[in-house]
DOGU-250259 format. One record per atom (N, C-alpha, C): atom name; residue number from 0; x, y, z; residue in one letter. Coordinates in pm, 1 decimal, decimal comma. Atoms other than C-alpha are relative to their C-alpha. Example, Ala and Ser with C-alpha at 12.3 -4.5 7.8 and 13.67 -1.06 7.14 Angstrom:
2
N:0:89,0:-119,0:0,0:A
CA:0:1230,0:-450,0:780,0:A
C:0:90,0:120,0:0,0:A
N:1:-82,0:-119,0:-6,0:S
CA:1:1367,0:-106,0:714,0:S
C:1:-77,0:109,0:73,0:S
END
This chain:
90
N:0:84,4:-118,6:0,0:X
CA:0:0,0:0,0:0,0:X
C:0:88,9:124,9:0,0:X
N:1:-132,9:-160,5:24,9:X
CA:1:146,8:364,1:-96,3:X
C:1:-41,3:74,5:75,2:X
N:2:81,1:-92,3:-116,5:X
CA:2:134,5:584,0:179,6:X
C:2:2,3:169,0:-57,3:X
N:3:35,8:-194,4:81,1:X
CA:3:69,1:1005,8:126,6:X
C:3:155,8:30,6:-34,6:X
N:4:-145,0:-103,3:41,6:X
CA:4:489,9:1066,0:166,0:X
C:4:32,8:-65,0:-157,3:X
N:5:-25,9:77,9:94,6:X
CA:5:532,6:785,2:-102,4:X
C:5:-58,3:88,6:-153,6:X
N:6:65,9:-63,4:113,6:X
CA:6:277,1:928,7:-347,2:X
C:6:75,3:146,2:-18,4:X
N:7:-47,8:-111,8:29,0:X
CA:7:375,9:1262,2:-271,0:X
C:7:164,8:7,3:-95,5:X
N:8:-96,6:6,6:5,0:X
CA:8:752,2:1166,4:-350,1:X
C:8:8,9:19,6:-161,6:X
N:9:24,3:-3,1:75,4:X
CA:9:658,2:1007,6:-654,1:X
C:9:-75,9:133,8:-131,6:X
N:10:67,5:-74,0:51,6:X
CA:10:450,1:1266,3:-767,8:X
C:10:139,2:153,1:-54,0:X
N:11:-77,3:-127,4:-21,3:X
CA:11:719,3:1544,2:-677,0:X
C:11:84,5:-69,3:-138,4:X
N:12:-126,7:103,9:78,0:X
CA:12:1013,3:1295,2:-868,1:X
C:12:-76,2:82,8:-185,7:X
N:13:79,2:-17,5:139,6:X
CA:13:768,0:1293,2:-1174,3:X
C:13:0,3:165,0:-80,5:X
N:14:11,8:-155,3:106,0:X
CA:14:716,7:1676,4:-1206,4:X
C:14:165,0:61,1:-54,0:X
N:15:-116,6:-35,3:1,1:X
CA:15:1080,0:1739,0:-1114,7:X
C:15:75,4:-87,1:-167,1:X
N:16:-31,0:34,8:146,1:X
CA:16:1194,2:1483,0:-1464,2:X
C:16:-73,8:97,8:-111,5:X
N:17:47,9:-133,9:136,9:X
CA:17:951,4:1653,8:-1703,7:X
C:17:25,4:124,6:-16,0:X
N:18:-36,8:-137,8:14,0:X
CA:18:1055,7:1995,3:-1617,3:X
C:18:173,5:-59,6:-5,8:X
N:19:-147,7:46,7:31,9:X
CA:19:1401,0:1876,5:-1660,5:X
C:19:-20,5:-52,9:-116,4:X
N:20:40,4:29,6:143,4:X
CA:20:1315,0:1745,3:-1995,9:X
C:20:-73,6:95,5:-84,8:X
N:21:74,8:-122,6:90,4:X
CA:21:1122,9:2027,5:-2108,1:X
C:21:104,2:113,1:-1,9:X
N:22:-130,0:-68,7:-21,0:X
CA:22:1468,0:2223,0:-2028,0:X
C:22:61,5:-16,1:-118,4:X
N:23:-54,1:66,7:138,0:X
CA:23:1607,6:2049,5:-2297,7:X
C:23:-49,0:23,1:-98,9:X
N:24:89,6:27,7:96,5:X
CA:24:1358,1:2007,2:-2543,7:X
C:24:-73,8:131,5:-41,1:X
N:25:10,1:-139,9:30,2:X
CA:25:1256,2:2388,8:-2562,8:X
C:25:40,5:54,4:-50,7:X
N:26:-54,0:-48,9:98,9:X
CA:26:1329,8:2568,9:-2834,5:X
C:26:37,0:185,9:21,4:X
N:27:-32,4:-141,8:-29,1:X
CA:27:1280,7:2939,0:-2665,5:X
C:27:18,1:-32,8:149,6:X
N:28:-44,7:-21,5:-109,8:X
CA:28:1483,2:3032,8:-2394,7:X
C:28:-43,6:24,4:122,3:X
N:29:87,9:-42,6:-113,8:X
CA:29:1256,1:3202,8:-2190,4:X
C:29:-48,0:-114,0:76,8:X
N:30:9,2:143,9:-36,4:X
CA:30:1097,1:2857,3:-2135,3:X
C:30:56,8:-76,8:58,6:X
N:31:-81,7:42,0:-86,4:X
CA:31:1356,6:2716,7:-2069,0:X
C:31:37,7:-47,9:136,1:X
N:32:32,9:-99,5:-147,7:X
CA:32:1378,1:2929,5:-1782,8:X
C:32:-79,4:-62,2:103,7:X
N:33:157,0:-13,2:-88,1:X
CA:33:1085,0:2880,1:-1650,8:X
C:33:-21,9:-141,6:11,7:X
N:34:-89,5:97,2:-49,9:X
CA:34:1126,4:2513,9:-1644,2:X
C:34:71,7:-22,9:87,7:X
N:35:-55,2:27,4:-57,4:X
CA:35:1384,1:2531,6:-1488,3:X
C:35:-17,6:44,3:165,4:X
N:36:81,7:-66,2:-160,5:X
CA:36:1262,3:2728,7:-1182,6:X
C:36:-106,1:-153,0:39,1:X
N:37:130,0:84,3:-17,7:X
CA:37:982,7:2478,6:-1187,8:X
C:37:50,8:-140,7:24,1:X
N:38:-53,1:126,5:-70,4:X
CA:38:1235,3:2207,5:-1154,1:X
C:38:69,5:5,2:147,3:X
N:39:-62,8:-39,7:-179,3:X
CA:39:1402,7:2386,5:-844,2:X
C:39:-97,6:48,0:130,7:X
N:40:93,4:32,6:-90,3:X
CA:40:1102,3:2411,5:-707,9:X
C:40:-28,9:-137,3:70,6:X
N:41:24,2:167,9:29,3:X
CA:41:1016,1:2040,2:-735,9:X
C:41:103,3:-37,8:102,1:X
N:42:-77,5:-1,8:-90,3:X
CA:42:1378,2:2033,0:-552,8:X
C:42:-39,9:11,2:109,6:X
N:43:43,4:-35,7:-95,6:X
CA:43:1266,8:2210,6:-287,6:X
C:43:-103,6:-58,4:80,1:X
N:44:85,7:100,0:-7,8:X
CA:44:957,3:1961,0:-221,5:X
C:44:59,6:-102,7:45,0:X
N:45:-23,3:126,3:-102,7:X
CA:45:1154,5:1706,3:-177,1:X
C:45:63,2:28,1:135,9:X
N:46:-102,8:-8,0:-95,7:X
CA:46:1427,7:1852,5:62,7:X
C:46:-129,4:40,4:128,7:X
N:47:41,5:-23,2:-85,5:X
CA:47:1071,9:1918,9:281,1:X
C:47:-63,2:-149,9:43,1:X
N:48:49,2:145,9:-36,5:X
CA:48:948,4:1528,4:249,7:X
C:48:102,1:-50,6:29,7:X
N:49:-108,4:41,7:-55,5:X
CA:49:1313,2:1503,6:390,2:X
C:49:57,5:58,9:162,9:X
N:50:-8,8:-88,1:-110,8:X
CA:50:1249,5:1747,5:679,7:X
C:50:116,4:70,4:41,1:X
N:51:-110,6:-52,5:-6,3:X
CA:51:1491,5:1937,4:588,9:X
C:51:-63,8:128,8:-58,4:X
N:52:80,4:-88,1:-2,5:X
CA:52:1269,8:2270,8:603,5:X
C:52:142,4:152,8:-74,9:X
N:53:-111,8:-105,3:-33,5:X
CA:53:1607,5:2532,8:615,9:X
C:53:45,0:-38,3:-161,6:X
N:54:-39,6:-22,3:166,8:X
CA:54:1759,7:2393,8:265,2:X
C:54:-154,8:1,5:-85,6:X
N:55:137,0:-42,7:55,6:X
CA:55:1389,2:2409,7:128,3:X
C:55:28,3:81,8:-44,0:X
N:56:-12,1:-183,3:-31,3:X
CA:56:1416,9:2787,9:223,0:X
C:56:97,2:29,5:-103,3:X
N:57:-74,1:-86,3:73,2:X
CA:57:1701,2:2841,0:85,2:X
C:57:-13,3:-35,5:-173,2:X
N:58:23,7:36,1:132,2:X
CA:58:1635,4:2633,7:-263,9:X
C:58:-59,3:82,5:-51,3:X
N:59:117,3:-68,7:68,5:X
CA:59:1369,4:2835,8:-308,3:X
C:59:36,5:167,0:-24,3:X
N:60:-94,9:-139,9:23,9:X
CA:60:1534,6:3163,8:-213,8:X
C:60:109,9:34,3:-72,5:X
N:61:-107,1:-50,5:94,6:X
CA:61:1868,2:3127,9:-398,9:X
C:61:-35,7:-56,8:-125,7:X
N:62:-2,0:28,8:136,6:X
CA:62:1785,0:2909,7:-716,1:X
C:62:-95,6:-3,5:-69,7:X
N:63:136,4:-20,3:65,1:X
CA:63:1434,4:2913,2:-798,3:X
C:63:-47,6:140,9:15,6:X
N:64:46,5:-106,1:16,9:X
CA:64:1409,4:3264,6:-719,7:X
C:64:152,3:115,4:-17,9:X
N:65:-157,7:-122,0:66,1:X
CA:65:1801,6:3460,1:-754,6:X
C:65:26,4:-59,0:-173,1:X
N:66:-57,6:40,7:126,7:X
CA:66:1913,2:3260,5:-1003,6:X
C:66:-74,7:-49,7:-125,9:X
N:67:143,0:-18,2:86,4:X
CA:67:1600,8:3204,1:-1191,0:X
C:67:35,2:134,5:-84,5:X
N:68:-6,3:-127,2:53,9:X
CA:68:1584,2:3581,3:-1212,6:X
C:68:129,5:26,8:-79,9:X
N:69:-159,8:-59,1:85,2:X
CA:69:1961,7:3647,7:-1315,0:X
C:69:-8,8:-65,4:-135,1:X
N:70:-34,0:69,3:125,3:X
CA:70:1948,7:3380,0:-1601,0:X
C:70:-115,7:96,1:-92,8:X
N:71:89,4:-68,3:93,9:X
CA:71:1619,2:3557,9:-1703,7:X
C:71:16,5:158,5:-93,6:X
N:72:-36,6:-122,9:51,0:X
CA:72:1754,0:3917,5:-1689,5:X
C:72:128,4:5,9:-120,2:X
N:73:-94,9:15,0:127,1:X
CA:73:2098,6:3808,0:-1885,3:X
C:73:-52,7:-55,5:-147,8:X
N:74:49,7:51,7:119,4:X
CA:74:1884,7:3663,8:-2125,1:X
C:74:-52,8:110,0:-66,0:X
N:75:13,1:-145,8:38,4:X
CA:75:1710,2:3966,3:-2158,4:X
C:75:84,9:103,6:-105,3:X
N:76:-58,5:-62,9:47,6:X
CA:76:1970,6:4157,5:-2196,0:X
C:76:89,8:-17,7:-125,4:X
N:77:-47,4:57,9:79,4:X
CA:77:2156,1:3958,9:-2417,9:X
C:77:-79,8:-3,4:-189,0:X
N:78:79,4:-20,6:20,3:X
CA:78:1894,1:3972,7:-2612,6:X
C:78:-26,2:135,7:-135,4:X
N:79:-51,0:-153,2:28,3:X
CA:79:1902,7:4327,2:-2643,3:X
C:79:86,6:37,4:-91,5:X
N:80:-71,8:0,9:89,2:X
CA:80:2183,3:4383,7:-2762,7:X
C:80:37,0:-76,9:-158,9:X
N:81:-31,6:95,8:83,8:X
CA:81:2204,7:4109,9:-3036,6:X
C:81:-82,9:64,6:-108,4:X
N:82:73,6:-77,1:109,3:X
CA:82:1867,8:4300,9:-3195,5:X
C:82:72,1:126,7:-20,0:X
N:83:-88,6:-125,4:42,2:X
CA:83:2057,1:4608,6:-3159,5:X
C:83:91,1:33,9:-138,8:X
N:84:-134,1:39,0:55,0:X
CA:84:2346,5:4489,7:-3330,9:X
C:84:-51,1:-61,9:-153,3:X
N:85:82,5:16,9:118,0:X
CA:85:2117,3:4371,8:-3627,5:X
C:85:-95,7:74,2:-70,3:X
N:86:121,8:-132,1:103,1:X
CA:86:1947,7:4659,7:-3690,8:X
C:86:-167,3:-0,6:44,1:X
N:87:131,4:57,4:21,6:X
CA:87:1620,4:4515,5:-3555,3:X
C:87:-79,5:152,9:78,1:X
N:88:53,9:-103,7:-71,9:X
CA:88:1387,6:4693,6:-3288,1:X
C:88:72,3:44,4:105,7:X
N:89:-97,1:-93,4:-138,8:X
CA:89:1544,7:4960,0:-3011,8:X
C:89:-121,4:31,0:137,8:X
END
């Protein structure tokens, strides 16, 4: 019989692969992205069905939400410049 942490585990495991595969398999960056947050979330899930509440916290605070953002803004910017540099829109 599967108990609630089991399912939950499973469940977490499951989202955490497909957003790790949709990382890959994404053709725009942004996506990517966003994915990938969505897999460091998923992280974070488990490290609490591990009662380990404090790296949770911080998963969620440094990589699903700093480093999320930074990859998003360099992308951005990157971005930017590249249309620049082609003449496109300013």
């Amino acid at each position: 019989m599967i108990d609630f942490e089991q399912l939950a585990f499973f469940s977490i495991s499951a989202m955490i692969l497909v957003s790790a595969i949709q990382v890959l398999r994404c053709n725009e960056i942004i996506h990517s992205v966003m994915w990938l947050g969505l897999s460091f979330i998923g992280i974070a899930g488990i490290f609490i069905l591990l009662n380990a509440e404090y790296l949770a916290i911080v998963q969620i605070l440094v990589y699903a939400g700093a480093i999320t953002i930074l990859i998003l803004f360099a992308v951005m910017l990157t971005r930017r410049q590249i249309m620049d540099q082609k003449g496109g829109e300013k």
